[in-house]
C-alpha positions in Angstrom: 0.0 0.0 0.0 1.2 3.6 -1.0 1.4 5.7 1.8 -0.4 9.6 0.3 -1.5 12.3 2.4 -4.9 12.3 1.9 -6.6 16.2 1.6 -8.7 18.4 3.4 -12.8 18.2 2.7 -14.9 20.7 4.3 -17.8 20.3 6.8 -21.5 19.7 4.5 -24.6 19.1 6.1 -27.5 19.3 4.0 -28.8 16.4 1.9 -30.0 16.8 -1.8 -33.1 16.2 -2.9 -31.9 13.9 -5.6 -29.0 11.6 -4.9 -26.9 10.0 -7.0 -27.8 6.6 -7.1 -25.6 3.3 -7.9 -28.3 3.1 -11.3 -28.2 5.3 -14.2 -30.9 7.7 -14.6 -31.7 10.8 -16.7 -30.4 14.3 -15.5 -27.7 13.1 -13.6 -25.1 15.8 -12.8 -21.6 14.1 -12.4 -18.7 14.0 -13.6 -18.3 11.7 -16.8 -15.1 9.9 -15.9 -15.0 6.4 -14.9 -12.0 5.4 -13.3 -10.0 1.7 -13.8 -9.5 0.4 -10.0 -8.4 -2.5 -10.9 -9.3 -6.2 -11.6 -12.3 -7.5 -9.8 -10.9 -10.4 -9.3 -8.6 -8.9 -7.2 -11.1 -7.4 -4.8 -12.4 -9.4 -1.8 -16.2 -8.2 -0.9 -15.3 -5.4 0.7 -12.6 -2.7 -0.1 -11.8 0.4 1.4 -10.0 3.0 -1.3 -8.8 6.1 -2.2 -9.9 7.3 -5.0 -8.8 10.9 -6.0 -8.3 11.4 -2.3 -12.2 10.2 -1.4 -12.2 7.5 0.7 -14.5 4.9 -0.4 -16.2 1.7 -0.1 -16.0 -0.9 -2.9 -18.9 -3.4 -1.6 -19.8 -7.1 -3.5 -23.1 -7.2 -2.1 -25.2 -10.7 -4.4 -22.8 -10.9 -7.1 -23.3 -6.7 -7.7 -20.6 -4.3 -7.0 -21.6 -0.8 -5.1 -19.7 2.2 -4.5 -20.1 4.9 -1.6 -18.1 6.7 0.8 -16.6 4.9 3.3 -16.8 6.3 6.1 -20.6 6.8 7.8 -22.4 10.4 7.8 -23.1 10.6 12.2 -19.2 10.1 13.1 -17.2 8.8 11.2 -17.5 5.0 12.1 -15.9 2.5 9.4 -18.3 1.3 6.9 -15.8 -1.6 5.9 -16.8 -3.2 9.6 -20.7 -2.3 9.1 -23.1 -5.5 8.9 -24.7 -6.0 6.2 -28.7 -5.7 6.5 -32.0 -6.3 4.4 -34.3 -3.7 6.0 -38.2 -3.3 4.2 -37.0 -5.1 0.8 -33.5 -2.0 1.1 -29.9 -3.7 1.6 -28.5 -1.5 4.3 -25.0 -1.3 6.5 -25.3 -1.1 9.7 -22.7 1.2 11.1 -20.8 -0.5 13.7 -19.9 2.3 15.8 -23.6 4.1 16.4 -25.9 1.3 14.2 -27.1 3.7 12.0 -28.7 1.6 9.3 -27.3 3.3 5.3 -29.2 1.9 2.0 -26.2 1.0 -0.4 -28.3 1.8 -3.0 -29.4 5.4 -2.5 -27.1 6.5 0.4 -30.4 7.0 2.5 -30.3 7.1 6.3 -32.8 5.2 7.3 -34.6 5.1 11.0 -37.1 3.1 12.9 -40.5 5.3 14.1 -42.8 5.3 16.7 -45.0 2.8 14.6 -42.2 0.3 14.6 -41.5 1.5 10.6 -38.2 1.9 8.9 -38.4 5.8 7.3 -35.9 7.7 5.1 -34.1 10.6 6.3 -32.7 11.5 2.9 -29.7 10.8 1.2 -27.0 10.9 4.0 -24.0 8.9 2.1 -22.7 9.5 -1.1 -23.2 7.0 -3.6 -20.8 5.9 -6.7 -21.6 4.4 -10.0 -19.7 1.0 -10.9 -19.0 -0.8 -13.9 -17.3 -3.8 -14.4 -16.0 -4.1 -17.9 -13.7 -6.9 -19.3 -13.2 -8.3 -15.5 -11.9 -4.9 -14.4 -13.6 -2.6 -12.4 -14.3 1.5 -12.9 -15.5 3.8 -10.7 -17.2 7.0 -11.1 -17.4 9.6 -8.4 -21.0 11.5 -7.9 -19.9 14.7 -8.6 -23.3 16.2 -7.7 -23.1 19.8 -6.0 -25.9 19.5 -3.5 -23.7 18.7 -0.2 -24.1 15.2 1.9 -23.4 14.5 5.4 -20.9 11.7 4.2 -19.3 14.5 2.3 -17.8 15.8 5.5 -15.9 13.1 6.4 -14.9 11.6 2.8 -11.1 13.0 3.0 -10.3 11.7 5.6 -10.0 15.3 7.1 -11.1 14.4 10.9 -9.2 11.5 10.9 -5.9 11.0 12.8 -3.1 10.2 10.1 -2.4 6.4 12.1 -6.1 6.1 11.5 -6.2 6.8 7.8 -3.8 4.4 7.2 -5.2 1.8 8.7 -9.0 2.1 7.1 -7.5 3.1 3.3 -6.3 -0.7 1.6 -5.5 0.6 -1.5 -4.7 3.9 -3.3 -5.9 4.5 -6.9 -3.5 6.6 -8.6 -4.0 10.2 -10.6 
């Protein structure tokens, strides 16, 4: 593993109204680029990367890969360690550090009401696209400017350095 300082994000609380999701869909704003990460068979079911200093999670969840920051919206618990949950037809993580329950599909927060019902509370973690082409792997980054509360800790920021290092497995270059 390369050893790269990883850069400063700032602080974003508000949710958008539309999230990127791990599906394609018309009006999309992102960027276009779709970067090579590498073979997939060379990726176990769960990898933690950076990927143009964004820490993210590269999740084999039923034979489909998923994309989305790594590290959870509340405080900054390590999605990589998260168990992983069907909750009302959604596959979730549950964040092992507060159990806050994240659809990998959608990046929505989801929460249990007075009713005993699962609820969204929006989009909460970013969410990537991924391809798999020619048994290697691309990523593309939700560029969407509308602010998510995974945003603020997706460099790695708040994070002592001894800490970085241990949650990033592998560094996808420039």
């Amino acid at each position: 593993m390369m050893n790269e300082s990883v850069g400063s994000g700032s602080a974003m609380s508000q949710a958008p109204s539309e999230p990127c999701t791990s599906t394609e869909g018309p009006g999309e704003e992102r960027d276009e680029s779709w970067i090579c990460v590498g073979s997939a068979r060379s990726f176990g079911a769960r990898t933690t990367l950076s990927i143009h200093n964004r820490i993210v999670l590269l999740l084999r969840e039923n034979s489909k890969w998923h994309c989305l920051d790594a590290i959870c919206y509340h405080a900054g618990g390590p999605l990589s360690q998260a168990a992983v949950e069907r909750v009302d037809n959604r596959v979730c993580l549950r964040c092992p550090w507060h159990s806050y329950l994240i659809d990998i599909e959608d990046g929505h927060g989801l929460y249990m009401d007075l009713s005993r019902r699962y609820r969204s509370k929006g989009a909460r973690q970013r969410v990537h696209k991924v391809r798999q082409d020619g048994g290697q792997l691309f990523v593309q980054l939700c560029a969407r400017a509308e602010s998510v509360a995974s945003d603020e800790y997706a460099f790695g920021a708040q994070l002592p350095p001894q800490v970085l290092r241990q949650r990033v497995q592998r560094y996808v270059p420039r």
